[in-house]
C-alpha positions as a printed NumPy array, in Angstrom:
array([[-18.517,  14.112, -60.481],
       [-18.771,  13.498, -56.879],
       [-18.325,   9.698, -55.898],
       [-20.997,   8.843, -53.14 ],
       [-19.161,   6.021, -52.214],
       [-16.913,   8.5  , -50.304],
       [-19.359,  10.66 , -47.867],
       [-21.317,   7.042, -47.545],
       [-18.057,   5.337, -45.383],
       [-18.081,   8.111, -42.956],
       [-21.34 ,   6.752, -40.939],
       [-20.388,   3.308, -41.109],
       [-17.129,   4.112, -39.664],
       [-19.148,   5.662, -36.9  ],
       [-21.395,   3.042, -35.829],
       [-18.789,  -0.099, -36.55 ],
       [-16.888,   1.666, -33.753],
       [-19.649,   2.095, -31.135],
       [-20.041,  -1.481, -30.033],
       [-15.95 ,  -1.581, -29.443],
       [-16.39 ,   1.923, -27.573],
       [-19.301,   0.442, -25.381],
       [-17.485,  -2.742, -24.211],
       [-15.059,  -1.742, -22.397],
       [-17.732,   0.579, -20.555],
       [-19.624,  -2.065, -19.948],
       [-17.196,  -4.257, -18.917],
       [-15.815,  -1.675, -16.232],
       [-19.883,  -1.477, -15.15 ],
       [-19.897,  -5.19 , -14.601],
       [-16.943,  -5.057, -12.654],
       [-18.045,  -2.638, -10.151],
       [-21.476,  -4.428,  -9.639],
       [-19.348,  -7.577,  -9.307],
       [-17.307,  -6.056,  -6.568],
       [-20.147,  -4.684,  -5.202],
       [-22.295,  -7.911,  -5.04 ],
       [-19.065,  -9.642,  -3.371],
       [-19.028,  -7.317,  -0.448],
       [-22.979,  -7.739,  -0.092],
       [-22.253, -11.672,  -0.086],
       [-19.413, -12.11 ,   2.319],
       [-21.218, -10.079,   4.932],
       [-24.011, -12.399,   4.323],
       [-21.735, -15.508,   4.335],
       [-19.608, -14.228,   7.434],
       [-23.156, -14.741,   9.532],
       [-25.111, -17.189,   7.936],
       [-21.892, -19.755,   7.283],
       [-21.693, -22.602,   5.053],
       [-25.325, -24.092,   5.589],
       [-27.539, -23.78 ,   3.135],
       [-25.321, -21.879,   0.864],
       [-26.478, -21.961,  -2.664],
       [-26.851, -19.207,  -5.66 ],
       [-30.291, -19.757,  -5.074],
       [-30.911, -18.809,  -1.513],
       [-28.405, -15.758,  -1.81 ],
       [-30.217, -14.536,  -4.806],
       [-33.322, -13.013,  -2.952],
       [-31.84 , -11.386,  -0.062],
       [-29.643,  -9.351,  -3.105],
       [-32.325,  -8.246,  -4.669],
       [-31.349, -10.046,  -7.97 ],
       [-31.675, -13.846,  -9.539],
       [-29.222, -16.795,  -9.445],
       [-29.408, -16.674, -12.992],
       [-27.526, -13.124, -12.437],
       [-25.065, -14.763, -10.116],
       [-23.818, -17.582, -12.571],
       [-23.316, -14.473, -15.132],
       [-21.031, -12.255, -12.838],
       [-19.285, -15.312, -10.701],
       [-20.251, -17.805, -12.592],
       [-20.514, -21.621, -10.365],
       [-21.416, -22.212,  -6.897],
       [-17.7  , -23.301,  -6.182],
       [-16.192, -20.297,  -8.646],
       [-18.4  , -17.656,  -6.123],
       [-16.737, -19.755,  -3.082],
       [-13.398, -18.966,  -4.474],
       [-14.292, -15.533,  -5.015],
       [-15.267, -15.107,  -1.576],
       [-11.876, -17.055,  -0.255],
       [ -9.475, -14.886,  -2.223],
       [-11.002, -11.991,  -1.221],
       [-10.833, -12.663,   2.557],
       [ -7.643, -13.671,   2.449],
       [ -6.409, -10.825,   0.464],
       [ -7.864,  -8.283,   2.605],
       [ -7.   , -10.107,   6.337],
       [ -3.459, -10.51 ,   5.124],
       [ -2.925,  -7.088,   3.913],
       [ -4.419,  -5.741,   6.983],
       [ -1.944,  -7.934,   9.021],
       [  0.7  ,  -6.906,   7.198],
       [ -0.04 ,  -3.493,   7.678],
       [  0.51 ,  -4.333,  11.714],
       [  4.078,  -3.971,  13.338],
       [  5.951,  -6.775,  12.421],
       [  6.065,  -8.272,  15.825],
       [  7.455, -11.913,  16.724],
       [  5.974, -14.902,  15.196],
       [  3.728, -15.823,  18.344],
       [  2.441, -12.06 ,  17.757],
       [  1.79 , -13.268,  14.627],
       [  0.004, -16.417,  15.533],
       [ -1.969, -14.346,  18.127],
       [ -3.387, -12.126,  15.182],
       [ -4.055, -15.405,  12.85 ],
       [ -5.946, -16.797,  15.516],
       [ -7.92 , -14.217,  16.682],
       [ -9.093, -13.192,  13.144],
       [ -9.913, -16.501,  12.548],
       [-11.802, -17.284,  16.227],
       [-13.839, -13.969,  15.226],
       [-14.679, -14.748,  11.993],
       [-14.955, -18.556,  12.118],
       [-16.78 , -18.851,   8.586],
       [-14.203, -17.462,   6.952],
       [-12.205, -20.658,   7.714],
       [-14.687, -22.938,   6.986],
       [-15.081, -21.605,   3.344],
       [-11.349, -22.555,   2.935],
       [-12.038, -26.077,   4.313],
       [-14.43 , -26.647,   2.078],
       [-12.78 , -25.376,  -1.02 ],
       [-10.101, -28.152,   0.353],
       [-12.423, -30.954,   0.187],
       [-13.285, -29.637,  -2.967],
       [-10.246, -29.491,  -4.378],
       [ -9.641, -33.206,  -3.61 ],
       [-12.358, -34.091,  -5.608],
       [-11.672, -31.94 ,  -8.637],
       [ -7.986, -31.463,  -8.158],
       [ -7.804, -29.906, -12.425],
       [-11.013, -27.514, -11.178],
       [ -9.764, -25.793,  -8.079],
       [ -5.534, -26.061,  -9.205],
       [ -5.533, -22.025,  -8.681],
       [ -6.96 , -22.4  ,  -4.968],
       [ -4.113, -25.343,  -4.41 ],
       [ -1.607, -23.612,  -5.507],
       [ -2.124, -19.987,  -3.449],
       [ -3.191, -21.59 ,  -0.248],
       [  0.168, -21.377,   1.277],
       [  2.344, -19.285,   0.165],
       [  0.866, -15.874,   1.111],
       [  0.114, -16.749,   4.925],
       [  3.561, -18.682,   5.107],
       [  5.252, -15.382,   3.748],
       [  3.545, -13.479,   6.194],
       [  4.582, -15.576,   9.214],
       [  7.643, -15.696,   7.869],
       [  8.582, -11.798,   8.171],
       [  7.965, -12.151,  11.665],
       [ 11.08 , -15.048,  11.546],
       [ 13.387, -12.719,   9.511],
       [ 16.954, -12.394,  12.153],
       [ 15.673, -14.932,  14.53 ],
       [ 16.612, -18.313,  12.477],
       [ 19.797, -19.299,  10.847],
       [ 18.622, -19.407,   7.507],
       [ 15.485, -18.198,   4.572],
       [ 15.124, -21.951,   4.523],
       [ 14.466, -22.875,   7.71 ],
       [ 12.294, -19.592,   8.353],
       [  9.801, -21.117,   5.463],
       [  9.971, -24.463,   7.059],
       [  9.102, -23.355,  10.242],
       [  6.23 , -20.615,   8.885],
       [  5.023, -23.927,   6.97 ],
       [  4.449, -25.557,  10.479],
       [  2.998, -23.084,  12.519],
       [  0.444, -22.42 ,   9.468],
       [ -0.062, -25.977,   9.095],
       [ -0.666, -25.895,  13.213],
       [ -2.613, -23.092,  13.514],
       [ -5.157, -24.35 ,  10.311],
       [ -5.486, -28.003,  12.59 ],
       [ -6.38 , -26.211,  15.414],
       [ -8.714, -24.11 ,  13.604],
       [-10.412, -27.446,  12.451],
       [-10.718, -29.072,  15.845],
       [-12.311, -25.812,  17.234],
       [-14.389, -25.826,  14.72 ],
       [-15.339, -29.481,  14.67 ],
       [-15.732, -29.875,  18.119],
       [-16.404, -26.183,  19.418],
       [-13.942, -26.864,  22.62 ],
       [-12.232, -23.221,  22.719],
       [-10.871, -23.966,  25.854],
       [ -8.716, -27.201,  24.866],
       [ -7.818, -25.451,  21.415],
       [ -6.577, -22.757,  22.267],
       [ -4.602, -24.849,  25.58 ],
       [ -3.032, -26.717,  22.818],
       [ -1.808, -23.176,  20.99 ],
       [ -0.004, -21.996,  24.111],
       [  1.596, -25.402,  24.269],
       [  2.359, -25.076,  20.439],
       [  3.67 , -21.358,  21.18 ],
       [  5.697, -22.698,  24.107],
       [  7.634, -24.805,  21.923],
       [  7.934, -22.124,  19.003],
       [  9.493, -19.931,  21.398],
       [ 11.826, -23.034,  22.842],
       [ 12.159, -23.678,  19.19 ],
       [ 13.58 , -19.935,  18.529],
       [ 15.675, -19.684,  21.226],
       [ 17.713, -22.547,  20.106],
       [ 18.505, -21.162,  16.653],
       [ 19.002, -17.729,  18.477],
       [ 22.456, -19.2  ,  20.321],
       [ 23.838, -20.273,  16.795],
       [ 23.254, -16.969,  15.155]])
């Protein structure tokens, strides 16, 4: 006699598997409108700046609800990062993509991305502050906000200093420079005296090269 139990598996089998089919889908949907959302964001971000930034406000000019926000970036602070990482992704990669140059070529390009797209900068300034008061919170930020811009200043040091070590010492400074007088342009909107005090700073780079260039 024909056991029932046999032909009654085969459905179960079937449907126990469609949620673990669907996820995977659905994850990869989420994704996408993440990514997609992110773009829509920065641009709005990039011209509206830091004031009045809040899930809330951004919500209706997507054409969706904060409560939709939290779910695909979660926190105010976690969609800051987002946005941050991004940026700095894509502006480095597209520097990198540049002839290598000399380091003040490389300073020129920092700067001038930066001068054009000010609010960029002040998103990573305020993930700073941030980070000081929840250091445990915003650890990932700390620990990536140097070392990708210092390794791209220092390709541009690569045969023109003595050593690796003092090529990351010195791409440490000028990022450390060129971040301060980010802030004071920023702070005090005098373009004219920041960027006199860069050609100083790039004076002394160069001054700074040339010396390590006669013990190579």
């Amino acid at each position: 006699m024909e056991s029932s139990s046999g032909p009654a598996k085969k459905p179960a089998a079937r449907s126990g598997g469609k949620p673990a089919d669907k996820a995977p889908a659905r994850a990869q949907v989420n994704n996408i409108k993440a990514e997609e959302l992110l773009g829509r964001i920065i641009e709005i971000v990039r011209s509206q700046g830091l004031a009045g930034f809040s899930l809330d406000n951004l919500a209706p000019q997507l054409g969706t609800s904060s409560r939709m926000l939290v779910y695909y970036f979660g926190s105010k602070d976690e969609l800051l990062g987002r946005i941050v990482y991004t940026l700095r992704n894509d502006i480095v990669t597209q520097l990198e993509n540049e002839p290598v140059g000399t380091i003040t070529d490389a300073v020129d390009r920092w700067w001038s991305h930066y001068q054009a797209n000010p609010a960029d900068m002040q998103f990573f300034f305020h993930l700073t502050s941030r980070s000081f008061e929840e250091p445990d919170k915003f650890q990932e930020f700390s620990s990536t906000a140097v070392g990708q811009w210092s390794a791209y200043f220092v390709r541009s040091l690569e045969g023109h200093v003595r050593s690796e070590q003092e090529a990351e010492a010195i791409a440490r400074l000028v990022l450390a420079t060129v971040r301060g007088l980010m802030a004071d342009l920023l702070i005090t909107a005098d373009r004219q005296q920041a960027e006199r005090s860069l050609a100083v700073f790039k004076e002394l780079l160069e001054a700074r090269l040339a010396a390590s260039a006669k013990s190579l």
